[in-house]
C-alpha positions as CSV (number, residue, x, y, z in Angstrom):
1,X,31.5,1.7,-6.8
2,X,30.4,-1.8,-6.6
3,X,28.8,-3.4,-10.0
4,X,26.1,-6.4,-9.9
5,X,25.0,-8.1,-13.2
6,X,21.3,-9.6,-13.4
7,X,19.0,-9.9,-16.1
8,X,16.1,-7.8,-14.7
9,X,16.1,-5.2,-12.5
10,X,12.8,-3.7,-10.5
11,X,12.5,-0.3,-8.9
12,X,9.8,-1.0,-6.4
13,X,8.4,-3.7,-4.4
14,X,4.6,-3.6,-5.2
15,X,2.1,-6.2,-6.1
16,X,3.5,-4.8,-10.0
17,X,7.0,-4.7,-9.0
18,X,6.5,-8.2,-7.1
19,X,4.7,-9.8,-10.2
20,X,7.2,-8.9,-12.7
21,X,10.2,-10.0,-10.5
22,X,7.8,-13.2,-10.2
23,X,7.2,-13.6,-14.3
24,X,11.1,-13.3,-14.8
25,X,12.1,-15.9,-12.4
26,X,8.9,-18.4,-13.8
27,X,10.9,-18.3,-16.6
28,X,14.5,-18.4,-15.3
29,X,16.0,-15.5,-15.6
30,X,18.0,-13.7,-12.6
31,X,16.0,-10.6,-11.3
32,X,16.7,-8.4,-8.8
33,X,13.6,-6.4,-7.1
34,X,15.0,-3.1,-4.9
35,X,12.5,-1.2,-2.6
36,X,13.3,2.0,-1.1
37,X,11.6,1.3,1.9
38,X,12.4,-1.5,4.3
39,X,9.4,-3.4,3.7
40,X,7.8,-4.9,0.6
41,X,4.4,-4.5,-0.5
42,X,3.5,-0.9,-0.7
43,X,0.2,0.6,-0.9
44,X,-1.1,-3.0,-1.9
45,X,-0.1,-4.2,1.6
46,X,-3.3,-2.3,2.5
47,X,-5.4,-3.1,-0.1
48,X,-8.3,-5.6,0.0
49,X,-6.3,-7.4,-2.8
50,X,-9.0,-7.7,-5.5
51,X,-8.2,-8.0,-9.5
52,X,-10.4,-7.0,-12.2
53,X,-9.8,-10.3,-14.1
54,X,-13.1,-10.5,-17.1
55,X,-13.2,-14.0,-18.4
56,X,-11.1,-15.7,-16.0
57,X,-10.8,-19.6,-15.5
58,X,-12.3,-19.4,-12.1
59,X,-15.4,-17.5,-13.3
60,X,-16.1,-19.8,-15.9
61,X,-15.4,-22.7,-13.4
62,X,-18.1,-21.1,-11.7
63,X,-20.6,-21.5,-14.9
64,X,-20.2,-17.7,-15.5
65,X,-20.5,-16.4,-19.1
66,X,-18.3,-13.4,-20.1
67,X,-16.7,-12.3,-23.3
68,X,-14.3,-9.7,-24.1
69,X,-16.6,-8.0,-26.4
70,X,-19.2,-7.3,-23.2
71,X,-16.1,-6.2,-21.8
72,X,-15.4,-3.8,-24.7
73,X,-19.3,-2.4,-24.6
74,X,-18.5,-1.5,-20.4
75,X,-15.4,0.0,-20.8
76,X,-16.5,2.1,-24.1
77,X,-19.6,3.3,-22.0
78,X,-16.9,3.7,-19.3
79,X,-14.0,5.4,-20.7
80,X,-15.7,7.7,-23.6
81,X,-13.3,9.7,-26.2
82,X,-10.6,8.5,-23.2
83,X,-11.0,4.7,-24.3
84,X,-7.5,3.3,-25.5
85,X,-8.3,0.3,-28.0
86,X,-4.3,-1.6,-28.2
87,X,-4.1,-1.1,-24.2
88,X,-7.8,-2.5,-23.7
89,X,-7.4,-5.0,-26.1
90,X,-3.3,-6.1,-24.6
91,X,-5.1,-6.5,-20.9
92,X,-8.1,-8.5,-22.4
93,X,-5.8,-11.2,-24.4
94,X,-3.7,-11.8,-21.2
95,X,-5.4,-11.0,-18.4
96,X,-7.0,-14.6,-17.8
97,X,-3.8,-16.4,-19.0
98,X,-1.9,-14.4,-16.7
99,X,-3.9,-15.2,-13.7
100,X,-4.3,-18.5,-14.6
101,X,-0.1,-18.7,-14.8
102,X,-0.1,-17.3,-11.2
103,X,-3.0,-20.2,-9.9
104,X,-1.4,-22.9,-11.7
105,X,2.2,-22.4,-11.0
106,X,3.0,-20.4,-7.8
107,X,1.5,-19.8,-4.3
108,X,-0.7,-17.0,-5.2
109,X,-4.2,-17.9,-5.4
110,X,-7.3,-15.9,-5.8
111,X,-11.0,-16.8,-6.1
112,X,-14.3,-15.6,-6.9
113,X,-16.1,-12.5,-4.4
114,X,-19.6,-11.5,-4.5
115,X,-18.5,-8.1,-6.2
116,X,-20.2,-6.7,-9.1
117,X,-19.0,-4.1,-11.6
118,X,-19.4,-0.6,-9.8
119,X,-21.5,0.6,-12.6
120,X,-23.8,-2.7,-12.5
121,X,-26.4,-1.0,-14.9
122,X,-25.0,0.5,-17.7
123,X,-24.3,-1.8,-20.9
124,X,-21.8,-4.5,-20.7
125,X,-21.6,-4.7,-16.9
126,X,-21.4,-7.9,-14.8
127,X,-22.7,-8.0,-11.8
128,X,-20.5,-10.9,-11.1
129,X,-17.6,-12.8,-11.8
130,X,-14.8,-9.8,-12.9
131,X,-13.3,-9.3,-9.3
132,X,-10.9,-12.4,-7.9
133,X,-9.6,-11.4,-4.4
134,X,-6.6,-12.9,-3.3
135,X,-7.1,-16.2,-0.6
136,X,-5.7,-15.8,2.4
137,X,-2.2,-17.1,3.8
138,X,-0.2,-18.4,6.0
139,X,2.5,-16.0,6.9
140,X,4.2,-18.2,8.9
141,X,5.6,-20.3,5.4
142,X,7.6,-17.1,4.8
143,X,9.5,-18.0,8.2
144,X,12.0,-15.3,9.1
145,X,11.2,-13.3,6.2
146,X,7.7,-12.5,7.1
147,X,8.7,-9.3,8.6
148,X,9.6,-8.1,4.9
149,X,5.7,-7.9,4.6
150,X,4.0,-4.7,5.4
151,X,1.4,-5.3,8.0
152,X,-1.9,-2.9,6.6
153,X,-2.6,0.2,7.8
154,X,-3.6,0.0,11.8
155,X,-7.2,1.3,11.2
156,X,-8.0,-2.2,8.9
157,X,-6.7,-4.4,11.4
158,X,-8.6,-6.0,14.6
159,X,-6.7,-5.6,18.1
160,X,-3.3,-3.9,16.5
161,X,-2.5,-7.0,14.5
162,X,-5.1,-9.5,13.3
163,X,-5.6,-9.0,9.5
164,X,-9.0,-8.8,7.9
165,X,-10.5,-9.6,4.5
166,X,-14.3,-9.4,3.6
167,X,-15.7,-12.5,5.0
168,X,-13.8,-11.8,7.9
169,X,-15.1,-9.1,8.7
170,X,-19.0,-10.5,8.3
171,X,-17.6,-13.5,10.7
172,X,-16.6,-10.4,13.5
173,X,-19.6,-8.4,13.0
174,X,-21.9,-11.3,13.4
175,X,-20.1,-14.4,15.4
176,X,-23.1,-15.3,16.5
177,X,-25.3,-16.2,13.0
178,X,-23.8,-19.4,12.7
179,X,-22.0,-21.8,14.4
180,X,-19.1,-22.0,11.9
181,X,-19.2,-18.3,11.9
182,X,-18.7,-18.4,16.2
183,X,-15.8,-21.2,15.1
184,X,-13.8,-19.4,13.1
185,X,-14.1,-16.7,15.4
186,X,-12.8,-18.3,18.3
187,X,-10.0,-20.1,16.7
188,X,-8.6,-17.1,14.6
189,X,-8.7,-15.3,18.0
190,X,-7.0,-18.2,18.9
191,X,-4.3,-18.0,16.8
192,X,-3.7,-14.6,17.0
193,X,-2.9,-14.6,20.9
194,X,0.0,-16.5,19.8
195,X,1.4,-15.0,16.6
196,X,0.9,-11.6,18.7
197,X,4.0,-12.9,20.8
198,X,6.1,-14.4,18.2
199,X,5.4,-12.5,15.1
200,X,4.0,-9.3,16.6
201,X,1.3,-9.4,15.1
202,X,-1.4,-12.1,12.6
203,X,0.1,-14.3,10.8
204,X,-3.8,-15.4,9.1
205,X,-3.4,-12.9,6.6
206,X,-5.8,-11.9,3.9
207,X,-6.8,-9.0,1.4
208,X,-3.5,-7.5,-0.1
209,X,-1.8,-8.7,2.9
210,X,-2.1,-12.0,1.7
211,X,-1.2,-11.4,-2.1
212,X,1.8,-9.4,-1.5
213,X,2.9,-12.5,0.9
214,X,2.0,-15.1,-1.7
215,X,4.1,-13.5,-4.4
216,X,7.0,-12.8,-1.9
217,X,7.0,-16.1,-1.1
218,X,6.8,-17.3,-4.8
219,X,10.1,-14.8,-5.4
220,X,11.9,-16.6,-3.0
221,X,11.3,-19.9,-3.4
222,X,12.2,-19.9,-7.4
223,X,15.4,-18.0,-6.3
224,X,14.3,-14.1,-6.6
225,X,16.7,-11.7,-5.0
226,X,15.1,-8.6,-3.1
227,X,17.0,-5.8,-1.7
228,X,15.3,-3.4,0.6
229,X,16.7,-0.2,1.9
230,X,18.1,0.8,-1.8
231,X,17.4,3.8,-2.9
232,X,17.2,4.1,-7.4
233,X,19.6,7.5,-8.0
234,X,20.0,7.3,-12.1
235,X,19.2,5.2,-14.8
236,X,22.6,5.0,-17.2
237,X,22.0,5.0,-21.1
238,X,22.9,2.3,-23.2
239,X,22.9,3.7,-27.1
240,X,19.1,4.2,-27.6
241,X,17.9,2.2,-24.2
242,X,19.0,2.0,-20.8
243,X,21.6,-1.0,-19.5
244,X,21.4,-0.2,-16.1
245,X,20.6,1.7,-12.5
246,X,22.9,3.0,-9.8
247,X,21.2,2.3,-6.9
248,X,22.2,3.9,-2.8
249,X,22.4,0.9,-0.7
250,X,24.5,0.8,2.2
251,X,26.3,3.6,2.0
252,X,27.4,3.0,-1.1
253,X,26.8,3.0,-5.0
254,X,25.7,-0.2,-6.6
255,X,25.4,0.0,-10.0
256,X,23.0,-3.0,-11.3
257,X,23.3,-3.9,-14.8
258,X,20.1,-5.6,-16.5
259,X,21.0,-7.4,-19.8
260,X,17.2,-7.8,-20.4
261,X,15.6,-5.0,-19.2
262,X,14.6,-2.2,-16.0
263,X,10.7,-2.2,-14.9
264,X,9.6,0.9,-13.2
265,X,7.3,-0.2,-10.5
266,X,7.6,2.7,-7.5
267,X,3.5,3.3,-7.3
268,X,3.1,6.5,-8.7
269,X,3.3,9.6,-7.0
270,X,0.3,10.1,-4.5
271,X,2.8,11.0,-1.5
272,X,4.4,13.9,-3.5
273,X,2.7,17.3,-2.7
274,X,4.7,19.3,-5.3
275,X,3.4,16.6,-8.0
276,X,-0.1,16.4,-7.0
277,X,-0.2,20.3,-7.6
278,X,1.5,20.1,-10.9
279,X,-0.2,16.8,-12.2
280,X,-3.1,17.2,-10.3
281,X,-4.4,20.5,-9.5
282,X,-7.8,20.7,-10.1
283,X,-8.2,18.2,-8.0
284,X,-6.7,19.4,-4.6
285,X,-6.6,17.0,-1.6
286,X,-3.9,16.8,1.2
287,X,-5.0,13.2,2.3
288,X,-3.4,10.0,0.4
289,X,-3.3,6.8,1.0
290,X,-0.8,5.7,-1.1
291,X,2.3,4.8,0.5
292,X,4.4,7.8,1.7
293,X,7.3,6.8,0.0
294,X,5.3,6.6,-3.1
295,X,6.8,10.4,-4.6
296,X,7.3,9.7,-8.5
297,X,10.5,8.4,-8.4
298,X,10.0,6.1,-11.3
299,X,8.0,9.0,-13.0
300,X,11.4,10.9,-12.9
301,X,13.9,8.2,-14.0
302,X,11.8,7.7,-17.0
303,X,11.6,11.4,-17.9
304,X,15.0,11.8,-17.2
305,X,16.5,9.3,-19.9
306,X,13.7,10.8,-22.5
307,X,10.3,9.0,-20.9
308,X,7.4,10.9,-21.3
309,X,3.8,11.4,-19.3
310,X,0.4,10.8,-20.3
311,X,-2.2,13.0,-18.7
312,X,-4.8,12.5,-21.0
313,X,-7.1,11.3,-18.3
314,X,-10.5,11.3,-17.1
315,X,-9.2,12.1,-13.7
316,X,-5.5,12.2,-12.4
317,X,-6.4,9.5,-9.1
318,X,-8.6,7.3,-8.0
319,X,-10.0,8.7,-5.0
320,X,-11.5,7.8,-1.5
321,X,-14.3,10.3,0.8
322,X,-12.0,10.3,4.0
323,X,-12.1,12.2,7.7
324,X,-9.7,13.7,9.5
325,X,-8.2,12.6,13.2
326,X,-6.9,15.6,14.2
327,X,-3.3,15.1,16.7
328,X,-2.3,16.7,19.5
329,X,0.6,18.4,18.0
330,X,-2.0,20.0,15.7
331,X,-2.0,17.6,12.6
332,X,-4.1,15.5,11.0
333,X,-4.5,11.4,9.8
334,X,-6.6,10.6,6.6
335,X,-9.2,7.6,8.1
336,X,-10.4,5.2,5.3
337,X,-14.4,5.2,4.1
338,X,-14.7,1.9,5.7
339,X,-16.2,-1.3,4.6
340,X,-18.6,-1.3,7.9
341,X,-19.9,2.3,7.3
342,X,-19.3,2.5,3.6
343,X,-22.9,3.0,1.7
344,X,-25.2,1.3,4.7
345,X,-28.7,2.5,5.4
346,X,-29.4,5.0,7.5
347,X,-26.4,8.0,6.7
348,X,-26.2,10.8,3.8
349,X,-24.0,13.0,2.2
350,X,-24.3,16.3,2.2
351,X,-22.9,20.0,1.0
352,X,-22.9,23.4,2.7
353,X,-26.4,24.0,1.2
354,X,-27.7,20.7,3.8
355,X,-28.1,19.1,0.4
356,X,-27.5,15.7,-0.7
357,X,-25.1,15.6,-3.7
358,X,-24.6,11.6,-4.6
359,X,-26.1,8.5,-4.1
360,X,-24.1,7.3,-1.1
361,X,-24.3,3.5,-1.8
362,X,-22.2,4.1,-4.7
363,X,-18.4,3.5,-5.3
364,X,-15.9,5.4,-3.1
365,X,-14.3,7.0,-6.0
366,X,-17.5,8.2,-7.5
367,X,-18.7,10.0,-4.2
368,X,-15.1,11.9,-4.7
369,X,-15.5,12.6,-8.1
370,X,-19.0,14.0,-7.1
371,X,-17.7,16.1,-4.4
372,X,-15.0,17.9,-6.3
373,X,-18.0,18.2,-9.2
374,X,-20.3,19.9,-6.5
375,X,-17.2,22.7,-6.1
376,X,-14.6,21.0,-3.4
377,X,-12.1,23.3,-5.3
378,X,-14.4,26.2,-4.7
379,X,-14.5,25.8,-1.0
380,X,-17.8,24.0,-0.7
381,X,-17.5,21.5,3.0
382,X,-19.4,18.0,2.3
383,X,-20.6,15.7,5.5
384,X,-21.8,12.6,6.6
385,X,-25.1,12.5,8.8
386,X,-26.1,10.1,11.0
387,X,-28.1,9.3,14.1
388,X,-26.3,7.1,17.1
389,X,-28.6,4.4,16.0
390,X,-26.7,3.9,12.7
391,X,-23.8,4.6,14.5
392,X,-24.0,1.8,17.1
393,X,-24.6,-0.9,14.5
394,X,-22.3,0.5,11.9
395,X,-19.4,2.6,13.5
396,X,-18.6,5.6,11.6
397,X,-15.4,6.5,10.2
398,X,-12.6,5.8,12.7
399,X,-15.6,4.9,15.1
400,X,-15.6,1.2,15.6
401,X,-19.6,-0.5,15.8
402,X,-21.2,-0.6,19.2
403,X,-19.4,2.0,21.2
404,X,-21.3,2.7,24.7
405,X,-19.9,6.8,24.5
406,X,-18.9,8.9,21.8
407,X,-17.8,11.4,24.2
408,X,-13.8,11.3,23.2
409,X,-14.5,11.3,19.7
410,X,-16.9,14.8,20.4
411,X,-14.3,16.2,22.4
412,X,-11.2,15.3,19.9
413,X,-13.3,17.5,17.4
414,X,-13.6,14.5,15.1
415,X,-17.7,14.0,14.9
416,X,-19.6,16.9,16.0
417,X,-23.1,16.1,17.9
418,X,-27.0,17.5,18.5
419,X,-29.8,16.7,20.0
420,X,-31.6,18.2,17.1
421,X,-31.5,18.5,13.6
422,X,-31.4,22.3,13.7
423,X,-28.6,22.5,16.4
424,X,-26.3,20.2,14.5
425,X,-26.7,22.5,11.3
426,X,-25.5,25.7,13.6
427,X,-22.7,23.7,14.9
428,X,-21.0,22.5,11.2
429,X,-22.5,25.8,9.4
430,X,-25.2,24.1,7.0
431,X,-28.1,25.5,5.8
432,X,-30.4,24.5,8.8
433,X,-33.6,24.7,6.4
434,X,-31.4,22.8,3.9
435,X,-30.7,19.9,6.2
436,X,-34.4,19.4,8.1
437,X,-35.6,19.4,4.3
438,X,-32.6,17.0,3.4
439,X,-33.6,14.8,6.3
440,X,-37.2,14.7,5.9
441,X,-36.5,13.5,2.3
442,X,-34.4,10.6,3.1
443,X,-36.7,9.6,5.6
444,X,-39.8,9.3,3.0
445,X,-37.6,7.8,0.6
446,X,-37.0,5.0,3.4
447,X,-40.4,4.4,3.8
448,X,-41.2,4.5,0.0
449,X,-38.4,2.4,-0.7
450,X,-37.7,4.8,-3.6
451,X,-34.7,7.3,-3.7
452,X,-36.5,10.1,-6.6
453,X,-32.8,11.9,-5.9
454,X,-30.4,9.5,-7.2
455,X,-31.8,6.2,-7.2
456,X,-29.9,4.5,-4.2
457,X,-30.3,0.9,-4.0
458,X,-30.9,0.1,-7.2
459,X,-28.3,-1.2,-8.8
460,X,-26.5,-4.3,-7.8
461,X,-23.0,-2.6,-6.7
462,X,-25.4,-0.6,-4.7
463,X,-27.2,-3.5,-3.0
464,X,-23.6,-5.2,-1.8
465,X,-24.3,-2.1,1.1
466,X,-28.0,-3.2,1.8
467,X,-28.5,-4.2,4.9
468,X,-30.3,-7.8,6.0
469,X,-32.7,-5.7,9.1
470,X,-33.1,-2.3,7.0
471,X,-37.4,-1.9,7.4
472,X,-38.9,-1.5,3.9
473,X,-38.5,-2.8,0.4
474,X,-35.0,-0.7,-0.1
475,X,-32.5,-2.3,2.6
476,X,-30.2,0.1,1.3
477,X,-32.4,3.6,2.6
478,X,-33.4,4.0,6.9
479,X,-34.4,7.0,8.7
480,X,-32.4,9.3,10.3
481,X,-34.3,9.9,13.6
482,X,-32.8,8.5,17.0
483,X,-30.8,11.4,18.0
484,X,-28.8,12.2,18.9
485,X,-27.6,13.2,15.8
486,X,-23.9,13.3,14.0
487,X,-22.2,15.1,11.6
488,X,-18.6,13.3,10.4
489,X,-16.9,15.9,7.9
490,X,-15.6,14.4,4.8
491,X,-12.3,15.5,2.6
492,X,-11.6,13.6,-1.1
493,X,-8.3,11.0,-0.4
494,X,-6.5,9.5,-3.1
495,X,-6.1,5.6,-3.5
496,X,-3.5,5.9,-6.4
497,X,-2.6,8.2,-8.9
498,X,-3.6,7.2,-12.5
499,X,-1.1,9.9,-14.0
500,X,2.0,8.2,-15.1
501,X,4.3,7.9,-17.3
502,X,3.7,7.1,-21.8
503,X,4.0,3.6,-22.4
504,X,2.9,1.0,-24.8
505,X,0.8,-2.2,-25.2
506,X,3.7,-3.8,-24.1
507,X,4.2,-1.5,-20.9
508,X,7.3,-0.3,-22.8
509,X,8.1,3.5,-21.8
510,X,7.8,5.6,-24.7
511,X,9.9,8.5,-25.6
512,X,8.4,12.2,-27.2
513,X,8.5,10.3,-30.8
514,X,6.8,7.4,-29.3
515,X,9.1,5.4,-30.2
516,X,10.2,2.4,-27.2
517,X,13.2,3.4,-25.1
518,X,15.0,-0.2,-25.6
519,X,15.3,-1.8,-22.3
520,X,13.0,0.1,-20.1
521,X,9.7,-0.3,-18.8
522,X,6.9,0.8,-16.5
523,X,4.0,-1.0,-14.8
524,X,1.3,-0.8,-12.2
525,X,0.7,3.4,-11.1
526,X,4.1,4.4,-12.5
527,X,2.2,3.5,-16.2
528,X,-0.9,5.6,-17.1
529,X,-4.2,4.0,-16.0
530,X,-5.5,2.3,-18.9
531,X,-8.7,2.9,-17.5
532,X,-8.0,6.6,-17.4
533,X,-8.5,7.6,-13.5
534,X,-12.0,6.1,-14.0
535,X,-13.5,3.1,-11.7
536,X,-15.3,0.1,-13.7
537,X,-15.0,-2.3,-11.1
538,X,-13.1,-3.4,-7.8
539,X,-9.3,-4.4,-8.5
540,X,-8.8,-2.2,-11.9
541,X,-5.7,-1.0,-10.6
542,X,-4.1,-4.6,-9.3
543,X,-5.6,-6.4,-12.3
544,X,-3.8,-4.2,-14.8
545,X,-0.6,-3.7,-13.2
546,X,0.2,-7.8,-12.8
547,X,-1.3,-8.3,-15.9
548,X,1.2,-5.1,-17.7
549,X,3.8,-6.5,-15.2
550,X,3.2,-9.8,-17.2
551,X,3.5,-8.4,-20.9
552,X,6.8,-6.3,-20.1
553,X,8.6,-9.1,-19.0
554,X,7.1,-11.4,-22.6
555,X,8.1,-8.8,-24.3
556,X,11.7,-8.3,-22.9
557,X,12.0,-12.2,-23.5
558,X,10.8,-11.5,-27.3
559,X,12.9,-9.3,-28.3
560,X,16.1,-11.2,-26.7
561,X,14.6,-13.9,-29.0
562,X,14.2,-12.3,-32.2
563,X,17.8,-10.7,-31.7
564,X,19.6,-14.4,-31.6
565,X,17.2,-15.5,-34.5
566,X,18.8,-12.5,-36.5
567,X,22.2,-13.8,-35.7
């Protein structure tokens, strides 16, 4: 067995694992990051790479007041009996500081987005100036190390390579608004054409893409070592704490000792069937996206050196409404609520009963918190309806805008098709007098410009999904009435699990006496949510887990401190 001594040691290779292998070399100190998997980046590799940051330097730069007691009236309204005061009030102190440590001094860079708090009208809430999204970058700084990057899922990118962020995606939709729109069009196309050949695919990366990049390339440059394809086995006791990690790598043992501490950082367990249905099973879903590598493993080294779990949540993930692609060998591919379809005019939600059950302009998890309210668990079947109009402008699902035929994704069983209302309620087993009522409603509601249901369009998270050429006073309500008509069927999806392991203000892992175990640590979806598995705002799990990633190294450092001051 082969031994290694570093001061820091990280299981996992997220945007937490990255930061806190980042934080420790910032100040010096030799850190070792493993991943599993042959790639870095994880589930955040995919992610639009947005932070909940309240208060941040770049919002006030930007003339926008906050303070942390506003923050403290959201989150109270937010979180109920399941608000946390010393975890609330550890990411407030340090969560601008933090992100102002990462603009200041490294390559990782955010700025502001046109984002508002997903519940933009209850007390507290900002509708803007909380959610920082990482900048884009230039792959091609990390040279031959750029494959270490997970490219995003293949249903987020353009062409099979050519990463996306937000604005990007307005640029692609519309090239022709502007003329710098049509430019940076043409010359990110461009571009692409020839990282295709030499890098296999965009190097113009953006979104989480971009942040797991800018951190890697942070790592590297102030002498970071990362080790993929290393598999964490056990975590060895030292006295009260933990000293160090035998890791598989290579066909071989390695056992790493830290001097200064082990951060859990593996993501959580959203790939891990047997957990979900154990830590999760009132909530049943078969669809994740959450890396599949992501199966607890740092949830199990805690618990098996005396960690213990929280589950004292609101809900155990954060979740996503999702459709299937059915393959030919007779299984099935989770496809992403996209950003193109996601809330726009012109499509509902509904149950078995034909019934609308949540305003559909809301967040993604709260449309799959409503739909395992309105009996998921209890078999009930939830859809999205649509005519081709809004399909042809907005795509649908795994259904890219302005598609001349529909016809393979009819055949494939994936959308299901009428020329009438009443047809398409036969074919997917509604209520057919529960969806021509359903219908009829929506389509008054668009010409009111009032939704009496559940008040779509009216808040300013809402309004983010408006469209500029909706007819009427409410861009975010059309009718449903150029058939033919469509029915997309809709399953909840996880994002993350907010489940995790017991730790501290200081993301120290805590034992059954909750007590510290010396040593070891947890951050990002291996820690409990400190939100509780409920949404405020875009980035509330990234923003938390640099920010924890942050105060577990500080507090690794303090206590190194305060043990040669006692000397």
């Amino acid at each position: 067995m082969t031994n290694y001594d570093v001061d820091f040691v990280v299981l996992g290779a997220g945007v937490a694992g990255l930061s806190a292998s980042l934080f420790a070399a910032l100040k010096g100190y030799r850190v070792l990051v493993c991943e599993k998997t042959s790639q870095v980046g994880g589930t955040t590799a995919s992610s639009a790479g947005i932070a909940w940051v309240p208060s941040s330097a770049i919002a006030k730069e930007a003339g926008i007041s906050d303070s942390p007691d506003k923050v403290r009236i959201y989150l109270r309204e937010e979180l109920g009996k399941y608000y946390r005061e010393n975890m609330i009030d550890a990411y407030l102190e340090s969560a601008a500081f933090v992100f102002n440590l990462l603009q200041s001094q490294t390559e990782v860079k955010f700025t502001m987005t046109n984002w508002p708090d997903y519940h933009s009208d209850v007390p507290g809430a900002s509708s803007l100036g909380r959610t920082l999204i990482a900048q884009r970058f230039d792959g091609r700084r990390l040279k031959d190390k750029f494959h270490l990057v997970r490219a995003p899922y293949k249903s987020l990118m353009l062409f099979g390579g050519m990463s996306l962020d937000k604005d990007r995606v307005e640029d692609f939709l519309n090239p022709f608004r502007s003329f710098g729109a049509l430019t940076r069009v043409t010359k990110s196309l461009v571009r692409f054409a020839y990282d295709r050949i030499k890098y296999g695919r965009g190097t113009d990366i953006g979104g989480g893409n971009a942040l797991v990049a800018s951190l890697l390339y942070s790592l590297l440059e102030r002498g970071g070592e990362v080790w993929v394809d290393t598999q964490p086995i056990e975590l060895v006791k030292r006295g009260r704490g933990v000293g160090s990690v035998l890791l598989a790598k290579s066909g071989e043992t390695v056992a790493v000792n830290a001097s200064k501490g082990i951060i859990l950082a593996t993501g959580g367990f959203p790939a891990n069937a047997a957990m979900r249905q154990r830590l999760a099973g009132d909530y049943p879903h078969d669809i994740t996206f959450g890396l599949s590598a992501n199966v607890g493993d740092g949830l199990n080294l805690a618990q098996s050196v005396g960690g213990t779990l929280d589950r004292d949540v609101v809900s155990p993930a954060f979740w996503q409404p999702s459709s299937k692609l059915l393959e030919e060998n007779g299984s099935s591919t989770g496809v992403m609520y996209g950003y193109l379809d996601r809330g726009r005019p012109g499509v509902i939600a509904i149950d078995s009963k034909g019934q609308r059950f949540v305003n559909e302009s809301n967040s993604y998890h709260d449309i799959g918190m409503a739909m395992f309210r309105s009996g998921l668990a209890q078999g009930n079947r939830f859809y999205f309806i649509c005519d081709r109009k809004f399909v042809w402008h907005h795509g649908l699902g795994m259904i890219r805008p302005y598609k001349l035929s529909l016809r393979r994704y009819i055949k494939s069983g994936y959308i299901v098709s009428a020329n009438s209302l009443e047809t398409l309620a036969e074919k997917i087993d509604v209520s057919v007098a529960g969806l021509i009522d359903t219908v009829a409603k929506n389509n008054s509601y668009a010409a009111s410009g009032v939704d009496s249901d559940f008040g779509r369009g009216e808040t300013e998270y809402n309004k983010l999904f408006a469209h500029p050429r909706a007819k009427g006073s409410n861009k975010n309500l059309a009718p449903i009435c150029h058939p033919p008509y469509i029915a997309l069927r809709m399953y909840p999806g996880s994002l993350g699990t907010a489940v995790g392991i017991s730790v501290n203000e200081n993301a120290q892992v805590l034992s059954d006496d909750g007590t510290p175990i010396p040593g070891l640590f947890a951050c990002g979806n291996d820690m409990t949510s400190i939100v509780r598995g409920t949404y405020p705002g875009g980035g509330i799990t990234i923003g938390p887990a640099i920010v924890f990633a942050y105060r577990a190294i500080e507090n690794a450092i303090a206590r190194i401190e305060q043990a040669r001051v006692s000397l």
